[in-house]
C-alpha positions in Angstrom: 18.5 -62.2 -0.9 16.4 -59.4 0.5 12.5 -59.2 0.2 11.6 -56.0 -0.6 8.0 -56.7 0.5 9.3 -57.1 3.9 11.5 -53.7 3.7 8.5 -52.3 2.2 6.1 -53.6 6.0 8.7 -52.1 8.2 8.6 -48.6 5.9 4.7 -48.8 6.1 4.4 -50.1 9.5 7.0 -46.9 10.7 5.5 -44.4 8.8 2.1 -44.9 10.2 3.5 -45.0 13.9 5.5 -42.1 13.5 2.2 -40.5 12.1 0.3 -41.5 14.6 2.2 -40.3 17.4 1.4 -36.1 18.2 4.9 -36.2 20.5 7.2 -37.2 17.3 5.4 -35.5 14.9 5.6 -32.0 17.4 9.9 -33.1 17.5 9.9 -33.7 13.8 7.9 -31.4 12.3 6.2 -28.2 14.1 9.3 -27.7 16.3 11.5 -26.8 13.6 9.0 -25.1 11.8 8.9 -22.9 15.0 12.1 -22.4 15.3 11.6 -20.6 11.9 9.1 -18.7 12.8 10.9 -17.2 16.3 13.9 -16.6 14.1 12.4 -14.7 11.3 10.1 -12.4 13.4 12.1 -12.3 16.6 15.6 -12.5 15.5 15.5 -11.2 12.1 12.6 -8.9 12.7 11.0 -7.1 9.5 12.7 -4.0 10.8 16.0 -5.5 10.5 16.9 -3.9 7.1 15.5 -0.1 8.5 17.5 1.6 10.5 17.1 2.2 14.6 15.2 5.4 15.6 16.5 6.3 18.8 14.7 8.0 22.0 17.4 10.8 23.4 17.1 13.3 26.0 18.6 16.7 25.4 19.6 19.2 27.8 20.0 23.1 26.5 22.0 25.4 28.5 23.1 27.6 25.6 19.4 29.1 25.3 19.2 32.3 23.2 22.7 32.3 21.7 22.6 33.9 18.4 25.3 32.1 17.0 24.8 30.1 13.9 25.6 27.1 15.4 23.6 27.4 19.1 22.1 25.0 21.4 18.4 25.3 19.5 20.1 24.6 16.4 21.9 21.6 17.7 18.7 20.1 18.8 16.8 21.1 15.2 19.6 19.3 13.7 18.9 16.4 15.5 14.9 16.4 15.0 15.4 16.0 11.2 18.4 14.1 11.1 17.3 11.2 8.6 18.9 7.5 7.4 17.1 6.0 4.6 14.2 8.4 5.4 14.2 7.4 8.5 14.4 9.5 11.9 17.7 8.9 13.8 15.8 10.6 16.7 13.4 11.2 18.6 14.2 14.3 21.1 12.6 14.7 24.5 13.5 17.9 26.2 14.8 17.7 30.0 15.1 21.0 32.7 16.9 18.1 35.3 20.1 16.5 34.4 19.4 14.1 37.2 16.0 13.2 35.8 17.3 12.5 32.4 20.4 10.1 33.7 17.9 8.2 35.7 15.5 7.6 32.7 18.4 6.6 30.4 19.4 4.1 33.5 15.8 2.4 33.4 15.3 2.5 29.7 13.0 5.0 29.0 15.8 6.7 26.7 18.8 5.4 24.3 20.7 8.4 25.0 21.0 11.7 26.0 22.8 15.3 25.3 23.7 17.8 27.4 24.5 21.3 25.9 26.7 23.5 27.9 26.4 27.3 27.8 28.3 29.2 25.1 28.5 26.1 23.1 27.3 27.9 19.5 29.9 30.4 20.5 32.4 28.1 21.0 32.0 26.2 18.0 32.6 29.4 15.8 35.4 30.8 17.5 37.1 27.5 18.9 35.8 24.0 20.0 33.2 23.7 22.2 32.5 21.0 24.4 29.1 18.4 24.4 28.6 15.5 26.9 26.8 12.8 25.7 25.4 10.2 27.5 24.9 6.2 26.2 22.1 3.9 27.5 23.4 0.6 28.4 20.6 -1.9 28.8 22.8 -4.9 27.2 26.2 -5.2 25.5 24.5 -5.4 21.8 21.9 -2.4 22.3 25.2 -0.1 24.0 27.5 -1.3 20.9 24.5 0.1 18.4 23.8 3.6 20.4 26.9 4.5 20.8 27.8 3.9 17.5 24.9 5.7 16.2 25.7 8.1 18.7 29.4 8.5 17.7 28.8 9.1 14.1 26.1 11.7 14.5 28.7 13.9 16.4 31.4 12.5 14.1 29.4 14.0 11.1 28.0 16.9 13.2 32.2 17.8 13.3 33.3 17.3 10.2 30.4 19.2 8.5 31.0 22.0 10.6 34.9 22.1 10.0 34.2 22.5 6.5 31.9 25.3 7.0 34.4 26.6 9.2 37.1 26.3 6.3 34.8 27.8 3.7 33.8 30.9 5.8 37.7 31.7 7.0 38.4 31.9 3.1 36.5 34.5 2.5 38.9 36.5 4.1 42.5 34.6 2.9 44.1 36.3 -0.6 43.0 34.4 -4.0 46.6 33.4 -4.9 46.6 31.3 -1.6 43.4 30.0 -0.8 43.9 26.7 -2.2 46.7 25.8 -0.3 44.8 27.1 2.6 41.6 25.1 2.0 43.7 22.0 1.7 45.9 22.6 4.8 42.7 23.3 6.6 41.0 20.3 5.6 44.2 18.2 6.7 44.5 19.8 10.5 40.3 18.9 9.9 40.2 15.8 8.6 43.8 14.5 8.0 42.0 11.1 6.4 39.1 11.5 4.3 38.2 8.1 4.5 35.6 6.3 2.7 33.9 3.1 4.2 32.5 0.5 2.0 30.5 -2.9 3.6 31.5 -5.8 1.6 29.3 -8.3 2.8 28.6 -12.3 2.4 25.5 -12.8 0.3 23.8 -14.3 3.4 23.9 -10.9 4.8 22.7 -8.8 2.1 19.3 -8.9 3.2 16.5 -10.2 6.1 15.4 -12.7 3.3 18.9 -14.3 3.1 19.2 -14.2 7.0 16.1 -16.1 7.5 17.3 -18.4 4.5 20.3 -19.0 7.0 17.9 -19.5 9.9 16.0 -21.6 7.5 18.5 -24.1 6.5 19.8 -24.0 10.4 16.0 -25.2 11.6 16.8 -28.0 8.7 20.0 -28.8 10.4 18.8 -28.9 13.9 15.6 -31.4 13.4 17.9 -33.4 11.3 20.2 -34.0 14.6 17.8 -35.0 16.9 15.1 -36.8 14.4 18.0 -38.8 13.2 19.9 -39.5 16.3 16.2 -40.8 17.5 15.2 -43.1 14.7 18.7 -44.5 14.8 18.5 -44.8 19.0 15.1 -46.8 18.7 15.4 -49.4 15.5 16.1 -52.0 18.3 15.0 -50.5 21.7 12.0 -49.3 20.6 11.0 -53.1 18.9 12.0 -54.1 22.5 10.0 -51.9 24.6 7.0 -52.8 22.4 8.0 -56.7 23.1 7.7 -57.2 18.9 11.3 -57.8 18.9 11.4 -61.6 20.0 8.5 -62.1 17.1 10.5 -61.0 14.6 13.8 -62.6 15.2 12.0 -65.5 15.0 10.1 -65.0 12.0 11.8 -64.9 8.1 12.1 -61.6 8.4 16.3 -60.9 8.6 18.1 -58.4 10.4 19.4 -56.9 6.8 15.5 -56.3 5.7 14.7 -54.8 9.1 17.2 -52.1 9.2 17.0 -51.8 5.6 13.5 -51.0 6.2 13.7 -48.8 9.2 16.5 -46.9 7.5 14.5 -46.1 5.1 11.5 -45.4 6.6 13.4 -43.0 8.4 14.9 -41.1 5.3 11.3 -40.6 4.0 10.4 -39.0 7.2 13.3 -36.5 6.9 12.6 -35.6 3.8 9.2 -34.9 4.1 10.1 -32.9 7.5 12.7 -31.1 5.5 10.4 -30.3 2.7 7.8 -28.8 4.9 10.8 -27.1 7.1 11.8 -25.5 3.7 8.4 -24.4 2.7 7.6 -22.5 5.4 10.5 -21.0 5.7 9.9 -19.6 2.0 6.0 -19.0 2.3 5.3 -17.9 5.6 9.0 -16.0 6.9 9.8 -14.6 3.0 13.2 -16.6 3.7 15.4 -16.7 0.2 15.6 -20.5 -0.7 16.8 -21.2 -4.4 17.0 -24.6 -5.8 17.1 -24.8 -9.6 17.0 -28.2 -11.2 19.1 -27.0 -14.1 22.2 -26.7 -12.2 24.4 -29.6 -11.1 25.0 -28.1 -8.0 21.1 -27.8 -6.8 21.1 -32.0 -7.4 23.0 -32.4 -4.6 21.0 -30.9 -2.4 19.1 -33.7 -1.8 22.0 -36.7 -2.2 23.3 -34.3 1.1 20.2 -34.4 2.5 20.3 -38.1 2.8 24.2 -37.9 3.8 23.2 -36.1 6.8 20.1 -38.5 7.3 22.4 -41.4 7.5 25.6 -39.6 9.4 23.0 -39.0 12.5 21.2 -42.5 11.6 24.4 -44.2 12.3 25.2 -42.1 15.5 21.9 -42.9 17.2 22.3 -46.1 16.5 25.9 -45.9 18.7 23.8 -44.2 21.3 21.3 -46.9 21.7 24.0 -49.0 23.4 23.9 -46.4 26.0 20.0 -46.7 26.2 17.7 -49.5 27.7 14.2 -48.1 27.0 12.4 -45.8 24.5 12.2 -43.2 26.8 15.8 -43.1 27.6 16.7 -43.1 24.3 14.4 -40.3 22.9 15.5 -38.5 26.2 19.6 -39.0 25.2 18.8 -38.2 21.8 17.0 -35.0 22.4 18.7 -33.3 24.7 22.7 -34.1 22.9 20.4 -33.6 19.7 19.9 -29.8 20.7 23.3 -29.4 22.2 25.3 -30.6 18.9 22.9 -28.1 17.0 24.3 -25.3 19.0 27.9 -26.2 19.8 28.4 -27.8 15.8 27.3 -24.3 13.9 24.2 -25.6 12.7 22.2 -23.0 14.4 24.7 -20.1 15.5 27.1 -19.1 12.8 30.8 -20.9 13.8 32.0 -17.0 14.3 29.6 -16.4 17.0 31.2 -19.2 19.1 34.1 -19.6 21.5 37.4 -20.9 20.1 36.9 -24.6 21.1 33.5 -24.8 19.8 34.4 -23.3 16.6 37.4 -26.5 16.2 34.6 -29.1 17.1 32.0 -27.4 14.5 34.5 -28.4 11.8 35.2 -31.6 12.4 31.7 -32.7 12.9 30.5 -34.0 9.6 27.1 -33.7 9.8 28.4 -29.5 9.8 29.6 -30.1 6.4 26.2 -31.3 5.2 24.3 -28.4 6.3 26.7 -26.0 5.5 26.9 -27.1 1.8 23.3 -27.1 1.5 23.1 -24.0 2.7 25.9 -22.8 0.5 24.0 -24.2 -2.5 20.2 -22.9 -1.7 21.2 -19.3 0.2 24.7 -18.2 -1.1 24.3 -19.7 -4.5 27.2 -21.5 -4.2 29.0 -23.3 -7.6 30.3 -27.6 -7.3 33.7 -26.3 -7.0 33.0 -24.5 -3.8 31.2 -27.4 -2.0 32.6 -30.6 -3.3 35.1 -30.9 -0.8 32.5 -30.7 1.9 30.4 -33.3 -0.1 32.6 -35.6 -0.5 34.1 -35.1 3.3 30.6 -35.8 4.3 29.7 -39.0 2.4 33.0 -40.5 3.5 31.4 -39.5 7.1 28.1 -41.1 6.6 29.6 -44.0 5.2 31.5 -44.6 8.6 29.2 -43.1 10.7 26.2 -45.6 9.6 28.8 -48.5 9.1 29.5 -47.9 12.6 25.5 -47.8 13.4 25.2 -51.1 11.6 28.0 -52.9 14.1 26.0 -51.3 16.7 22.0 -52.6 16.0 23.9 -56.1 14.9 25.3 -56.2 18.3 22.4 -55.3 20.1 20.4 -57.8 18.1 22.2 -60.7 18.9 22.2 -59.3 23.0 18.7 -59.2 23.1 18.0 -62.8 20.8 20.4 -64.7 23.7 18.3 -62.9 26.7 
């Protein structure tokens, strides 16, 4: 029979210690919080959603052409080029072709132009030629320019081919000017293609990034927090040298992991709580939970399936450990790693292959990523349940598998 006035000591009594202590409550509570906060001003900046202004160096050897389309044109064009009234550029103008290269090598520009002589004449009469140049300070930042790059010259030629088009029928016979137009536009443009982004909802906006980010932090402190708490239910009794009192006092095994369990489940919560509210209030992250939908209630039954998945894994680990500060170590440190290598932090696509197959076969992945399914993509029961149910099957083994583990350790440490 268990006394739950005994459970109820061991919550109290680990409550207050983990309150007391300013190194778990940093682990627990303002380190994921942090994490947050990097994500959603450093990662997901406020900018995110505007689009990148870019510093370019031009170079003008077609100076006073009077063609329409001449090199002081050209670089008018690209002064008041606009994206969501936003400047694409911001033009500096370079004598030295030398001079520019080497500032687009250090940084000091994205990109640069260099306009060759005869180039508005060329345009009008034939094709003219234009060397651009693409800044390359890290893989991401060259895969934006020259993109950005790409499709300014891309629209630059297909606005000017149509112009082209329009002018030469001016001077082609009524009766045929149709076909002409249309041929014209096909040697032009021979697909007139129209690009639409379908995107996931977590990607509609910064707020449902950070929400990702959010539910990530969540998913992180969960790993390490519970692999701890389950690591130290005998250790850390050990290292304190309680452990002898209470095997010999009433007090059973059953009510003292009953107790810690819980204890531990509280503190979760509460660091998921405050993990989720400042996520919301302080980095505008989008975090829904309605408690008139099914769906949103298990939220928190998922919350305590990931609990008791890492629960029962730290308790595994605490065979591996002989002190408290081994165990916080191991618990840490393969804590963090599992965060990165299981998805819970980076999104599985981001990941090499292998990582990718371990992130989804590792249950406590399937807890976070139905949570995050139901508070940031809105997701319905029928979408998640298969996760749910994969992961309480999990945590079922996983803390079954803890509870062989502190049973054995017990009766180790009673026979020393």
């Amino acid at each position: 029979m268990i006394r739950w006035s005994a459970v109820k000591a061991f919550i109290v009594r680990d409550l207050l210690e983990v309150f007391r202590s300013k190194e778990v409550m940093f682990w627990m509570i303002a380190w994921p919080i942090f994490w947050v906060l990097l994500s959603a001003y450093v990662f997901v900046p406020p900018s995110t959603e505007q689009p990148m202004t870019l510093s370019v160096g031009v170079i003008n050897y077609d100076v006073g052409s009077s063609s329409p389309m001449s090199g002081e044109r050209f670089i008018e064009i690209l002064n008041t080029t606009k994206y969501k009234d936003v400047k694409l550029f911001k033009v500096k103008i370079y004598e030295n072709e030398t001079k520019m290269i080497e500032d687009i090598r250090k940084g000091r520009l994205d990109g640069g132009f260099v306009i060759p002589k005869n180039f508005g004449e060329d345009i009008i009469i034939g094709q003219a030629k234009l060397r651009v140049y693409i800044g390359v300070r890290d893989i991401r930042s060259a895969q934006i320019i020259g993109a950005i790059l790409r499709g300014f010259v891309e629209g630059m030629n297909k606005a000017i081919s149509i112009r082209k088009i329009e002018e030469t029928l001016k001077y082609v016979p009524e009766n045929i000017s149709e076909f002409i137009r249309s041929w014209g536009l096909g040697i032009a443009m021979p697909i007139n293609a129209t690009f639409i982004e379908v995107k996931p909802k977590v990607f509609i906006s910064r707020a449902t990034i950070v929400g990702w980010f959010t539910i990530g932090a969540l998913g992180m402190s969960m790993l390490y927090s519970g692999l701890s708490i389950g690591s130290l239910m005998v250790v850390g009794e050990k290292d304190r040298g309680t452990l002898k009192r209470l095997l010999a006092s009433p007090m059973t095994s059953t009510e003292m992991l009953l107790g810690k369990t819980l204890a531990g489940l509280i503190m979760l919560a509460i660091m998921s709580l405050l993990v989720i509210i400042a996520g919301y209030t302080l980095c505008g992250a989008r975090i829904v939970w309605n408690p008139t939908k099914l769906e949103h209630w298990l939220v928190p039954l998922l919350l305590m399936v990931a609990a008791l998945i890492t629960i029962g894994l730290g308790s595994l680990l605490s065979l591996l450990a002989r002190s408290v500060r081994g165990a916080s170590a191991l618990s840490t440190v393969l804590g963090l790693m599992l965060s990165f290598f299981a998805g819970i932090w980076f999104p599985k696509w981001m990941m090499p292959t292998w990582m990718r197959i371990f992130a989804d076969v590792f249950p406590a992945t399937w807890a976070i990523d139905a949570i995050r399914e139901i508070m940031v993509y809105e997701a319905e029961v029928g979408e998640i349940i298969h996760k749910v149910i994969g992961s309480i099957i999990a945590a079922i083994i996983a803390y079954g598998s803890g509870i062989i583990a502190y049973r054995y350790l017990l009766r180790k440490y009673a026979e020393v």
